[in-house]
C-alpha positions in Angstrom: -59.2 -22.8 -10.6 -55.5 -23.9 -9.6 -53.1 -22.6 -7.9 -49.8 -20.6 -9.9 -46.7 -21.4 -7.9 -45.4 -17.8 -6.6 -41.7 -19.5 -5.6 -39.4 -19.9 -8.3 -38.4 -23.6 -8.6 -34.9 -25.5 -8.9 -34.9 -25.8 -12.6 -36.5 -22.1 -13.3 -32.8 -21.2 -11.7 -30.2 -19.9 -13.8 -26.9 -21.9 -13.7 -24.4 -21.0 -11.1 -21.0 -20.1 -13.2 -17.5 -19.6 -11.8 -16.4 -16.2 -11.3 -12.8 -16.1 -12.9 -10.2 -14.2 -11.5 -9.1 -11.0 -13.2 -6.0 -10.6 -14.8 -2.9 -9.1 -12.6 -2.2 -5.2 -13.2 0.4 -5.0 -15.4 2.2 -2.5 -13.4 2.2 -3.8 -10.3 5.3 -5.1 -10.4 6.4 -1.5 -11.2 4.6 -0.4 -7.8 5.9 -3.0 -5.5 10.1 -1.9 -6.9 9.2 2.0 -6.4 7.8 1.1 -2.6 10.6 -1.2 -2.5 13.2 1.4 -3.5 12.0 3.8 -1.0 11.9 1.4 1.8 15.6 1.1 0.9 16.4 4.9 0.0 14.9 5.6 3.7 17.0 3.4 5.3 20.0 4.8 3.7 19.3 8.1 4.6 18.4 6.7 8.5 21.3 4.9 8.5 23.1 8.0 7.1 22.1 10.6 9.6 22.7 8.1 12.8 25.9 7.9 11.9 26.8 11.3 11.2 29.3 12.8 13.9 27.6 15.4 16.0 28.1 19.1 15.1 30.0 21.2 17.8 28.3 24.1 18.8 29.2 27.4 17.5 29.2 30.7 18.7 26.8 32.0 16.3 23.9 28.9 17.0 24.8 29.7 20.8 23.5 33.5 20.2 20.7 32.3 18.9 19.3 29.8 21.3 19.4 32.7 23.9 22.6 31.2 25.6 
C-alpha cells in the first residue's frame, strides 16, 4: 500500500502571473477640473463676501431684532 501525498507540490502549482494595472477612467480628468473649478468658484465667492462693505443698519432690520 503507499502512501498518496495529501499536500499539493511545487510543480502541481499554477504559475504566478502579473496582475496588470487597469486602464485610467476616461473621465477623470473631467472630475478632477469640476472639483477644481469649484475649489476656485468658492474662493471667489469667500473672497467676495469678505470684502463686501458692511451693511448699515436700518430701521426696519432694527424693528425686527426687538431693538
Amino acid at each position: 500500500m503507499t502512501i498518496q501525498p495529501t499536500a499539493r507540490t511545487f510543480s502541481a502549482l499554477p504559475p504566478i502571473k502579473m496582475e496588470t494595472a487597469a486602464p485610467a477612467n476616461p473621465l477623470r480628468g473631467v472630475l478632477v477640473t469640476v472639483f477644481a473649478l469649484k475649489i476656485v468658484v468658492c474662493a471667489f465667492l469667500l473672497a467676495t463676501v469678505s470684502l463686501a462693505p458692511p451693511v448699515s443698519v436700518d430701521a426696519r432690520f432694527a424693528a425686527v431684532a426687538g431693538d
